[in-house]
C-alpha positions as CSV (number, residue, x, y, z in Angstrom):
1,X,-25.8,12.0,-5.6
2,X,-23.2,10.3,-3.4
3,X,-21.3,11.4,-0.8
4,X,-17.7,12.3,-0.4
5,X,-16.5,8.6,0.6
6,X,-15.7,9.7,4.1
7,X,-16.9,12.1,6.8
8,X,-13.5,13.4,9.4
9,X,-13.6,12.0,12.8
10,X,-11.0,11.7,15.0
11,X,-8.3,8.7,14.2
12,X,-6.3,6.6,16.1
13,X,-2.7,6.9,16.1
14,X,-2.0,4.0,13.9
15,X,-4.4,5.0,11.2
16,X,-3.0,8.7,11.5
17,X,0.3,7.3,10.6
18,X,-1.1,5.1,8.1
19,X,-3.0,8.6,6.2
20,X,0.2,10.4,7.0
21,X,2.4,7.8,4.7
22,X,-0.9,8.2,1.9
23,X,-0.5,11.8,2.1
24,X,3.3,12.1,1.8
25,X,3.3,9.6,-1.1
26,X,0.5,11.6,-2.9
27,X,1.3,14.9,-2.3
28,X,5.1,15.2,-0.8
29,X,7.0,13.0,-3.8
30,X,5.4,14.2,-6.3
31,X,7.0,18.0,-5.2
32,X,10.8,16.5,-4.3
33,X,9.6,15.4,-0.8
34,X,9.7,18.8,1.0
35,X,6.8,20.0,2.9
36,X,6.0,22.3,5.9
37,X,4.7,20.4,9.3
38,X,1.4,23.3,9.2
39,X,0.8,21.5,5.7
40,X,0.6,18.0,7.0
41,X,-1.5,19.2,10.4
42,X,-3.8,21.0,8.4
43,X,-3.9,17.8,5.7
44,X,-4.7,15.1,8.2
45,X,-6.9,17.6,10.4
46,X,-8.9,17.0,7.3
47,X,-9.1,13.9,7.4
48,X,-10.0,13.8,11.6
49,X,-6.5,13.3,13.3
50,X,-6.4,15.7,15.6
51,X,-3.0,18.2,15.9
52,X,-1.6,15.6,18.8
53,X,-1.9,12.9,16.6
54,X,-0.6,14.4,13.6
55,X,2.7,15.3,15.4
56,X,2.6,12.2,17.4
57,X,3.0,10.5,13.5
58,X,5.7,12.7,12.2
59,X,7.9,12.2,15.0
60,X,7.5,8.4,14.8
61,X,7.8,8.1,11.1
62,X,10.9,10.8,11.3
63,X,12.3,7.7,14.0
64,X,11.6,5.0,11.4
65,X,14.4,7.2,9.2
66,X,11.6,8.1,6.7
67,X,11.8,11.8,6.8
68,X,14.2,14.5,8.8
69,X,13.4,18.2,9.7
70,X,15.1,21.3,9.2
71,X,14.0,24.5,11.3
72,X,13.3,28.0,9.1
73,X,13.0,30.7,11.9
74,X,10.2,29.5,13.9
75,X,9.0,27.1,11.3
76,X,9.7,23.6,10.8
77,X,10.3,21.7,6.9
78,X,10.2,17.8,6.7
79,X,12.7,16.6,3.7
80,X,11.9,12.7,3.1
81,X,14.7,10.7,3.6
82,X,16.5,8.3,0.8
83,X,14.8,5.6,2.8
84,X,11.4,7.3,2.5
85,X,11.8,8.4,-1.1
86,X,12.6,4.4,-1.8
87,X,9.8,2.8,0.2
88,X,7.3,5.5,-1.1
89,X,8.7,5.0,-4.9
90,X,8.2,1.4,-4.4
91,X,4.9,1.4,-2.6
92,X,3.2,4.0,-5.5
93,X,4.8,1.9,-8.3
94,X,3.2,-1.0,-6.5
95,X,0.0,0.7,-5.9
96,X,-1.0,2.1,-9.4
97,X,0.7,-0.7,-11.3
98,X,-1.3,-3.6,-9.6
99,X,-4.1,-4.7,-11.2
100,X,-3.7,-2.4,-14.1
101,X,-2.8,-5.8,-16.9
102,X,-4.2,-9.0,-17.0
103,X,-2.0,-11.8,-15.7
104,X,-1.2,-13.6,-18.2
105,X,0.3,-17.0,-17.0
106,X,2.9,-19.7,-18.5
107,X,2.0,-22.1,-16.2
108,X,4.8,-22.0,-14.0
109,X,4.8,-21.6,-10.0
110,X,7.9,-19.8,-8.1
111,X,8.5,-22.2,-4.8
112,X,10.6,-21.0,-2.1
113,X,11.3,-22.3,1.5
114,X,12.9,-20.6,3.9
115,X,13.5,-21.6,7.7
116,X,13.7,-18.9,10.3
117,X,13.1,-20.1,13.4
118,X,10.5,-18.9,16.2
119,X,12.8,-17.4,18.3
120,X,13.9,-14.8,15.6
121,X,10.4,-13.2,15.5
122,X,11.6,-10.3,13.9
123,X,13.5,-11.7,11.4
124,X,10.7,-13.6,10.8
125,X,7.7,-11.1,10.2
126,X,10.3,-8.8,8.3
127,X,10.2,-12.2,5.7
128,X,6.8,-12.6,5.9
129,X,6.2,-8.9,5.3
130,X,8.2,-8.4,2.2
131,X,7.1,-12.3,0.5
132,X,3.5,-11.1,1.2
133,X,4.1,-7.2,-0.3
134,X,5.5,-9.5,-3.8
135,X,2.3,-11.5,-3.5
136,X,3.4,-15.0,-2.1
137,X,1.2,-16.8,0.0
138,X,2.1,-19.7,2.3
139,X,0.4,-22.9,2.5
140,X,2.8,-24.5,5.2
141,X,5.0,-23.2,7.4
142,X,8.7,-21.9,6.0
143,X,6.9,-22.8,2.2
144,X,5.8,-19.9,0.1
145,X,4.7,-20.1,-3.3
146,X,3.3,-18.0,-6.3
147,X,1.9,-18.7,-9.7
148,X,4.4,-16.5,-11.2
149,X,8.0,-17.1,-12.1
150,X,8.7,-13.8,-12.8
151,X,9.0,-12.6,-8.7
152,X,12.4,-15.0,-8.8
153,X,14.4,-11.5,-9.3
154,X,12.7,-9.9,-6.7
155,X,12.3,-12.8,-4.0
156,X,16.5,-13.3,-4.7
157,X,16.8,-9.3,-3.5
158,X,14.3,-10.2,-0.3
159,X,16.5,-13.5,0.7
160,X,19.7,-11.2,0.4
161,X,18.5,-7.9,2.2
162,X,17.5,-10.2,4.9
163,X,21.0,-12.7,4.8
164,X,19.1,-15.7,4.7
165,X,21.0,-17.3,1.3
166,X,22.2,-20.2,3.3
167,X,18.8,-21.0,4.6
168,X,16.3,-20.4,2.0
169,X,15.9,-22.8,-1.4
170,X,13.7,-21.9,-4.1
171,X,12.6,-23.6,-7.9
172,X,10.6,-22.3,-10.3
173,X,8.4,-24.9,-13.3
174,X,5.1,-26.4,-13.9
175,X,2.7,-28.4,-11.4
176,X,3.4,-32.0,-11.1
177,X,0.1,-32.9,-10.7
178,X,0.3,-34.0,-7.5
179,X,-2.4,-33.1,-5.1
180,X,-5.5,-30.4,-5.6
181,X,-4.7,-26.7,-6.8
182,X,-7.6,-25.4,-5.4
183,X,-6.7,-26.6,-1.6
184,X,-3.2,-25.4,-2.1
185,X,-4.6,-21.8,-2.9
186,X,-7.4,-21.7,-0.4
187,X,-4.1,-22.6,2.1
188,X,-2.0,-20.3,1.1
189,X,-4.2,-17.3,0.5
190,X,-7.5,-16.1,2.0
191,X,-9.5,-15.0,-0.7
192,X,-13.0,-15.8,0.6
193,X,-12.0,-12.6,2.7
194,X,-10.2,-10.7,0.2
195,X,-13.2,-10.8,-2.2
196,X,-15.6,-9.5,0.3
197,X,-13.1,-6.6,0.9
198,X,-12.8,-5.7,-2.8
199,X,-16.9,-6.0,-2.8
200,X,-17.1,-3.4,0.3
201,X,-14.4,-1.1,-1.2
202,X,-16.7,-0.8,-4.3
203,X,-19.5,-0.7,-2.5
204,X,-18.2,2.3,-1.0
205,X,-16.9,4.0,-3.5
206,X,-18.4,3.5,-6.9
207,X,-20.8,6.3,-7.4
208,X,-18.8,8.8,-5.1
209,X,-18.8,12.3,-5.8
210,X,-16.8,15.2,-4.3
211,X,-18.2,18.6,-4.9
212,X,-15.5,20.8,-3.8
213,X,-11.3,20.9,-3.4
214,X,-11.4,19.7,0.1
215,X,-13.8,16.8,-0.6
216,X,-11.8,16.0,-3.5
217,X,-8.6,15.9,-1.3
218,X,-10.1,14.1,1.7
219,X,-11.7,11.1,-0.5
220,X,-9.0,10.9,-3.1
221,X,-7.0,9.8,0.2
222,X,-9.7,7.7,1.5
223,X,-9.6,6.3,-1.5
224,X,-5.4,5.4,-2.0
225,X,-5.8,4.0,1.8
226,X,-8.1,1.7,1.4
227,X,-6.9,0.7,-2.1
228,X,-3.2,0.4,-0.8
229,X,-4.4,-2.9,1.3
230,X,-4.8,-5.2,-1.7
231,X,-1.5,-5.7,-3.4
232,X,-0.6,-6.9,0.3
233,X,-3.9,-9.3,0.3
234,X,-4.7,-10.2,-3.1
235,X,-1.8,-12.6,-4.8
236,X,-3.1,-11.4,-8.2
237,X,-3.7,-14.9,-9.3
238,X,-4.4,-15.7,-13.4
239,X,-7.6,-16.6,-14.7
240,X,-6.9,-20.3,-14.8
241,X,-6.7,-20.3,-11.3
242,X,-10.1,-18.6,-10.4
243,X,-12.9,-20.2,-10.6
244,X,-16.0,-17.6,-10.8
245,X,-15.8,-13.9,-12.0
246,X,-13.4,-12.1,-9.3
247,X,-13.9,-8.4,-8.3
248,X,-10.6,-7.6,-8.4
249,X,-10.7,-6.3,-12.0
250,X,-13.9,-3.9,-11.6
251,X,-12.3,-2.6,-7.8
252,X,-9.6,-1.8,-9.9
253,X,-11.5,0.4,-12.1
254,X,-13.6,2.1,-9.9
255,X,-10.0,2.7,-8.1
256,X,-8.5,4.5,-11.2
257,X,-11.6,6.1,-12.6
258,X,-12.1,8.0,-9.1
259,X,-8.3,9.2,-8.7
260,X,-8.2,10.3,-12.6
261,X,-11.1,12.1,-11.8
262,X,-10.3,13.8,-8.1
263,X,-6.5,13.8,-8.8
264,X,-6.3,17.7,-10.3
265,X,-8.5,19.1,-7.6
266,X,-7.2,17.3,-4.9
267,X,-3.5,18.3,-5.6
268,X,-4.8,22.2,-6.0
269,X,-6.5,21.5,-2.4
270,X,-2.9,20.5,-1.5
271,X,-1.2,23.4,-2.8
272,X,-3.4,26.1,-1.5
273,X,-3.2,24.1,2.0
274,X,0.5,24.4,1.5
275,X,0.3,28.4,0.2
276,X,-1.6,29.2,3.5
277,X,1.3,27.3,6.0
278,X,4.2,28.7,4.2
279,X,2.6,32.4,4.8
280,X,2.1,32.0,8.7
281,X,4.3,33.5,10.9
């Protein structure tokens, strides 16, 4: 019998920030995005981030404008913002919807360029961050492309939040036949390395058990954090464009098979976590 998919041990303050974002889009929007700090300490103590580290993380995602606090005597709530109710909406929709139908392609790319230049670095990763979150890859610099016409919509909303309408172009159609598919993916995306990730996530996890509440709240998320990585790495490409049997699909399984099946003991782990900070004084 395996293993919980994870054993605590103390993480750094970048990964406790990255479990504390799993944890409040699991547990905290589900229940109207209120929850007690004790809740969340006790929740990532699980999961090894020491106290420090836990409150290091709230205070810098409550400075990103994600969540604010409210005192209750001498106990402090955290509401999530609109700004983290959006991104959290958008990142679970994202997160549970990829994978889950098979692409099924017209044939037509999405093309965009768009020229920001080096000495707007922010600007510039803020582009590259939000093109790559929609699954664009880009084989050249300022080019970014996509086998999938549908993303015009949301690429438009990305090119205005960012005010770059008078410097980004963008077409949509068919190959012309010019040039070799395959280079132009293998430039534009990495998939040699995004195959072997989906081969060590289900090499991890397929077969996982989790005997009790807390094992079933600690790997169900172990499981969302490492899942939560591919819609940012793998462009979801159609079947015409691969050319051997990808992982993707069967990662994706093993993905939703395990939360379906940890998801009701993992949420009572969370209320009773919640039950016990709510009656300390």
């Amino acid at each position: 019998m395996a293993e919980p998919a994870g054993r605590p041990r103390e993480k750094a303050p970048s990964s406790a920030r990255s479990m504390l974002l799993t944890i409040l889009g699991e547990f905290v929007l589900p229940r109207a995005g209120v929850v007690w700090t004790g809740t969340l300490v006790d929740a990532l103590r699980a999961l090894g981030v020491e106290e420090k580290s836990a409150r290091q993380a709230l205070s810098r995602t409550a400075a990103e404008g994600l969540l604010e606090s409210e005192r209750h005597g001498r106990k402090v709530r955290w509401n999530l913002t609109p700004a983290g109710d959006r991104l959290l909406r958008e990142g679970t929709d994202r997160i549970y919807g990829f994978m889950r139908e098979p692409h099924r392609w017209d044939g037509r790319w999405l093309v965009v360029t768009a020229g920001v230049p080096e000495t707007q670095r922010r600007l510039r990763h803020r582009l590259r961050t939000k093109l790559t979150w929609l699954g664009l890859g880009s084989p050249a610099p300022a080019l970014w492309v996509i086998p999938d016409a549908s993303k015009e919509a949301a690429v438009r909303e990305v090119i205005r939040e960012l005010d770059l309408d008078d410097r980004a172009y963008a077409w949509t159609g068919p190959s012309a036949g010019i040039g070799d598919t395959a280079t132009l993916i293998s430039a534009a995306w990495d998939l040699d390395d995004v195959e072997k990730r989906y081969l060590a996530f289900i090499d991890r996890f397929e077969g996982v058990t989790a005997g009790s509440g807390r094992d079933a709240f600690v790997s169900q998320v172990l499981l969302v954090q490492e899942w939560r990585r591919f819609p940012f790495l793998d462009p979801h490409l159609p079947a015409e464009l691969l050319d051997h049997d990808w992982p993707g699909p069967r990662a994706a399984a093993v993905f939703h098979d395990l939360r379906n099946r940890w998801h009701r003991r993992a949420q009572a782990e969370w209320d009773r976590m919640d039950e016990d900070a709510a009656a300390r004084h």
